[in-house]
PyMOL commands that place a pseudoatom at each C-alpha (Angstrom):
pseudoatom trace, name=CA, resn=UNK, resi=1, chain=A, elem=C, hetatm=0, pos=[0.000, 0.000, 0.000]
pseudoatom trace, name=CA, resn=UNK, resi=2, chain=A, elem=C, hetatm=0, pos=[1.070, 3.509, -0.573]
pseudoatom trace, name=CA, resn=UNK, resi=3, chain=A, elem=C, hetatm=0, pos=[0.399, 6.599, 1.200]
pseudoatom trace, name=CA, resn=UNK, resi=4, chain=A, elem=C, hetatm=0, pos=[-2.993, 8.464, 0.236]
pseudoatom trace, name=CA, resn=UNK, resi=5, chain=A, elem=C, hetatm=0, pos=[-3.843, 12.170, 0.284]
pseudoatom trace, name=CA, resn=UNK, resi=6, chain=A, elem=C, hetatm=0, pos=[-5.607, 13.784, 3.425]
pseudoatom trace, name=CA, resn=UNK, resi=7, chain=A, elem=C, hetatm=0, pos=[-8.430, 14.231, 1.598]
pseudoatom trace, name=CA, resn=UNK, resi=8, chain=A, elem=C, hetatm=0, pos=[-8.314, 10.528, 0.908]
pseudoatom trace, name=CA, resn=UNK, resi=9, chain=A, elem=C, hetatm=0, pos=[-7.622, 9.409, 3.798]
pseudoatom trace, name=CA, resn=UNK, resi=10, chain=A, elem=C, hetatm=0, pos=[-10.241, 11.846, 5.672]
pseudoatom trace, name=CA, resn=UNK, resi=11, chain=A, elem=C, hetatm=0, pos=[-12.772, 10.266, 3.743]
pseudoatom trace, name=CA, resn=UNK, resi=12, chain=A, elem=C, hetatm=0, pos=[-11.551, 6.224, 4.374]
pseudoatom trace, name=CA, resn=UNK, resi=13, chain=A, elem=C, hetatm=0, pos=[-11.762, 7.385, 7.895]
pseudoatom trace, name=CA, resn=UNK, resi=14, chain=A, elem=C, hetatm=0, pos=[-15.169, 8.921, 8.131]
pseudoatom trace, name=CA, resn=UNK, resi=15, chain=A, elem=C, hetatm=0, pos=[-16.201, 5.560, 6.564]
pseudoatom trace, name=CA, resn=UNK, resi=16, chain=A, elem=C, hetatm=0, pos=[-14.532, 3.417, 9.470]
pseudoatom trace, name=CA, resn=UNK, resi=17, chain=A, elem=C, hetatm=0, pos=[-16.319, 5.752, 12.171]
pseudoatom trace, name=CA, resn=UNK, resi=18, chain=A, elem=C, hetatm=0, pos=[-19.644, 5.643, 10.329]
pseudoatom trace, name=CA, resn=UNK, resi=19, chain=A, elem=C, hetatm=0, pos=[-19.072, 1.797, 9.887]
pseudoatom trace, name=CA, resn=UNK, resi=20, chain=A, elem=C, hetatm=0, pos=[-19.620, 0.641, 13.352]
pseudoatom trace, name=CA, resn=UNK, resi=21, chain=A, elem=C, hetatm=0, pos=[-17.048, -1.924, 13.021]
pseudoatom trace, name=CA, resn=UNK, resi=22, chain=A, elem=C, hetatm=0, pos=[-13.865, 0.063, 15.184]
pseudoatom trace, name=CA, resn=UNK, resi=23, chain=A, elem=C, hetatm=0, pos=[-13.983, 0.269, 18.848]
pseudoatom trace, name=CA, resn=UNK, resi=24, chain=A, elem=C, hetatm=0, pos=[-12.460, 3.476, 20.205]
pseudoatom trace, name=CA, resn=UNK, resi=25, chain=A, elem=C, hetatm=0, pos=[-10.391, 2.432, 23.388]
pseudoatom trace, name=CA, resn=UNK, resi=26, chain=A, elem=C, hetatm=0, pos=[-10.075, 4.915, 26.551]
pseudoatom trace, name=CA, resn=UNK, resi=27, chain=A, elem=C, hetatm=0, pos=[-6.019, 4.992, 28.054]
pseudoatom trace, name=CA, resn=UNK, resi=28, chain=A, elem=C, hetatm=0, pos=[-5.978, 4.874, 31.654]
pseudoatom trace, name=CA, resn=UNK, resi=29, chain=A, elem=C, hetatm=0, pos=[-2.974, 5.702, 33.703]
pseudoatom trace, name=CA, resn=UNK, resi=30, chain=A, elem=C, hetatm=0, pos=[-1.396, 2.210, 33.930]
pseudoatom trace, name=CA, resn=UNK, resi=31, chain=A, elem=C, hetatm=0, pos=[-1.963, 1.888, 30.176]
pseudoatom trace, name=CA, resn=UNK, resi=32, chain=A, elem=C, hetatm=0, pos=[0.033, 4.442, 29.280]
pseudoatom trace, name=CA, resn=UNK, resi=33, chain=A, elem=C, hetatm=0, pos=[3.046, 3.950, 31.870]
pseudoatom trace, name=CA, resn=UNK, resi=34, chain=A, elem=C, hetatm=0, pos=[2.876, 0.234, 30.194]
pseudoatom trace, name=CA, resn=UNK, resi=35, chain=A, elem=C, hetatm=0, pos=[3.532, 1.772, 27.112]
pseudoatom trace, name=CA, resn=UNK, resi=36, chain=A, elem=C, hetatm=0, pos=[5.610, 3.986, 28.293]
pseudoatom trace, name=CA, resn=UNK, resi=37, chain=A, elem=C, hetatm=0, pos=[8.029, 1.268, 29.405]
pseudoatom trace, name=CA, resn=UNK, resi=38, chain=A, elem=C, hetatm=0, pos=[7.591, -0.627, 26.697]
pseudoatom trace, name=CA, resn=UNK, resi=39, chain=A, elem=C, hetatm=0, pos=[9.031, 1.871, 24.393]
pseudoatom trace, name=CA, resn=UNK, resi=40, chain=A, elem=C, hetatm=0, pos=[12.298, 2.187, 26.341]
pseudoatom trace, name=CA, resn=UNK, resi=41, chain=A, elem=C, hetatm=0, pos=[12.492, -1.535, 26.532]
pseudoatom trace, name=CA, resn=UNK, resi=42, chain=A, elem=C, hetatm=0, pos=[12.222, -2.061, 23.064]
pseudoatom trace, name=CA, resn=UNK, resi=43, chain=A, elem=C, hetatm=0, pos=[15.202, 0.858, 22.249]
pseudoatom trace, name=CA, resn=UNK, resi=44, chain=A, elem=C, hetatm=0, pos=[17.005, -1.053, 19.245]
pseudoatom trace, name=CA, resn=UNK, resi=45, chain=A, elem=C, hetatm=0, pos=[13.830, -0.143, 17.313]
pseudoatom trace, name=CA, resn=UNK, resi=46, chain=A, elem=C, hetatm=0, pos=[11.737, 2.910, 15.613]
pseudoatom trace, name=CA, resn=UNK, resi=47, chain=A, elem=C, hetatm=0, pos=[8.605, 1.667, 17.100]
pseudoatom trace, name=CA, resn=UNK, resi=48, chain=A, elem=C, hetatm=0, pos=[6.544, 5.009, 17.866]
pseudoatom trace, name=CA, resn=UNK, resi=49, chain=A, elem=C, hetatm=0, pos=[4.790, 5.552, 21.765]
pseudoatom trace, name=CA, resn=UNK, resi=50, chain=A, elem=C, hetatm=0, pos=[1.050, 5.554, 20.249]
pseudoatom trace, name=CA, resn=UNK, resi=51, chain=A, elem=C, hetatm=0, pos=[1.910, 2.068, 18.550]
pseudoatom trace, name=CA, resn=UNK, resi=52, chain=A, elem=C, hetatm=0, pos=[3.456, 0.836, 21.514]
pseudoatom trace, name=CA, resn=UNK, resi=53, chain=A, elem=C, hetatm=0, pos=[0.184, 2.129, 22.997]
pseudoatom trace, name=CA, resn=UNK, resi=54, chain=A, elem=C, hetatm=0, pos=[-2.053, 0.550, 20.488]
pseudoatom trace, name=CA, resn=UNK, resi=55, chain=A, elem=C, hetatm=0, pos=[0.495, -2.593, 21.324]
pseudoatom trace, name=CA, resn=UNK, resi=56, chain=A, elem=C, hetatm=0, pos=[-0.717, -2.415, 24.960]
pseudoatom trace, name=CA, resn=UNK, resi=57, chain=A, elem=C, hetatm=0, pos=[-4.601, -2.035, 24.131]
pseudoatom trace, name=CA, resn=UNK, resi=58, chain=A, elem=C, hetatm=0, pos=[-4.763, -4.474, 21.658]
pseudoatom trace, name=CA, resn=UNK, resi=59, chain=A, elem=C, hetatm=0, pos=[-3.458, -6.653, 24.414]
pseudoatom trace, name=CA, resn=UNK, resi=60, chain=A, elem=C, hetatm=0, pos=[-5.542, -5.863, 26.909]
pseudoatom trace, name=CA, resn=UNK, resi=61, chain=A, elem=C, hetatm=0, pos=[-8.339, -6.954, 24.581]
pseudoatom trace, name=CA, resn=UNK, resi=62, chain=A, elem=C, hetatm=0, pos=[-6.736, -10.058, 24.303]
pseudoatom trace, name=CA, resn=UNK, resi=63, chain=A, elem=C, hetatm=0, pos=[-6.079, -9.456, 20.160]
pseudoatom trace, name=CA, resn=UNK, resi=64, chain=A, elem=C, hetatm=0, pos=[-4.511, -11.215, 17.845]
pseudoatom trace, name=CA, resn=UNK, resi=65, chain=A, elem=C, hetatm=0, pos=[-4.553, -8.696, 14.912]
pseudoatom trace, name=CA, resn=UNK, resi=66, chain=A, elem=C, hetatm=0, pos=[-3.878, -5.072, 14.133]
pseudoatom trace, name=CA, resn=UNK, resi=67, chain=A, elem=C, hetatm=0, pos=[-4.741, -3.038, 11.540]
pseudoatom trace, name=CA, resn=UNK, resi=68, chain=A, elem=C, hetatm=0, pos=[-1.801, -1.203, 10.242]
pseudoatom trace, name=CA, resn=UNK, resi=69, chain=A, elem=C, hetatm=0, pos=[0.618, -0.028, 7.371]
pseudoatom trace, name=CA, resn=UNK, resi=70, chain=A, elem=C, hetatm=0, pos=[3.290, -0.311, 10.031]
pseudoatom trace, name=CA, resn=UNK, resi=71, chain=A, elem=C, hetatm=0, pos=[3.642, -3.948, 9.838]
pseudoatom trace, name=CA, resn=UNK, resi=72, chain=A, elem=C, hetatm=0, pos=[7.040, -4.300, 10.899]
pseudoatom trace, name=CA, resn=UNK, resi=73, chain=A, elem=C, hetatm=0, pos=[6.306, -2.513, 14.161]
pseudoatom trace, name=CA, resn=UNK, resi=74, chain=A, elem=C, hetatm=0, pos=[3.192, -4.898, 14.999]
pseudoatom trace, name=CA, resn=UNK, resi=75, chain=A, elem=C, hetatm=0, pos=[5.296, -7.569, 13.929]
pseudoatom trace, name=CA, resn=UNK, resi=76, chain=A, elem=C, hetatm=0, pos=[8.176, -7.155, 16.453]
pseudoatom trace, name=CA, resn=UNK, resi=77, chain=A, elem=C, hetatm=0, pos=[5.521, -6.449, 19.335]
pseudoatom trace, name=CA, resn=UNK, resi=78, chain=A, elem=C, hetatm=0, pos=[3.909, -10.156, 18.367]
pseudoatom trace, name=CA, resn=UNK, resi=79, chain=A, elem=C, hetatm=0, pos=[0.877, -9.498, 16.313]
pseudoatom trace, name=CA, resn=UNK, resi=80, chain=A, elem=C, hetatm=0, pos=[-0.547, -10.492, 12.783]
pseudoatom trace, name=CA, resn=UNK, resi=81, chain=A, elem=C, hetatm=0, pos=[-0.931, -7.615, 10.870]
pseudoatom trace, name=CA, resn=UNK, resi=82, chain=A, elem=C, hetatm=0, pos=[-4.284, -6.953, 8.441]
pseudoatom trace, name=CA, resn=UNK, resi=83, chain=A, elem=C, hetatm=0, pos=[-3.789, -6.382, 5.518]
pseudoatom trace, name=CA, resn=UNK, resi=84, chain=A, elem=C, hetatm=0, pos=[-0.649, -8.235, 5.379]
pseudoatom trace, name=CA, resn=UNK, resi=85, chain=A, elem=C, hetatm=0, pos=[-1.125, -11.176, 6.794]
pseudoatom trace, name=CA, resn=UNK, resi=86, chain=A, elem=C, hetatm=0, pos=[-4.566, -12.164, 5.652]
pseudoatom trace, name=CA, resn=UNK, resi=87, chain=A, elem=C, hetatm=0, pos=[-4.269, -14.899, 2.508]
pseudoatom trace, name=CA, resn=UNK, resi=88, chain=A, elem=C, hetatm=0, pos=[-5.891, -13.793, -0.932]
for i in range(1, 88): cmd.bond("trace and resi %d" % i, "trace and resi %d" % (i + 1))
show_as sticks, trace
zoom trace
């Protein structure tokens, strides 16, 4: 995949929101010092704080997959990625 416009992009997502199909996740304290440690922990890598934090919520709803274009990052933090890793 390649990157998009903003207007592009603005209008994929207003489609997720209007979909129904995205949860939107509160951070709570703990959450965020979680993710906060992990991104020191993992300093060999480029691995930005809000997808360590997406890392730490997708965990604690026990998920498997992430939707991302940063596959790499999801990767090294133990998930399946979507698109990526879904067969044709």
């Amino acid at each position: 995949m390649q990157r998009v416009s903003h207007e592009a992009a603005s209008t994929a997502l207003g489609a997720i929101r209007a979909g129904g199909l995205f949860t939107v996740l509160d951070v709570d304290e703990d959450q965020f010092e979680a993710a906060c440690n992990q991104f020191v922990q993992y300093d060999d890598q480029t691995i930005t704080l809000v997808d360590h934090l997406s890392s730490v919520l997708a965990d604690s709803k026990d998920a498997s997959h992430v939707f991302t274009f940063d596959t790499d990052d999801f990767q090294t933090l133990g998930f399946d990625t979507v698109p990526d890793d879904i067969d044709s």
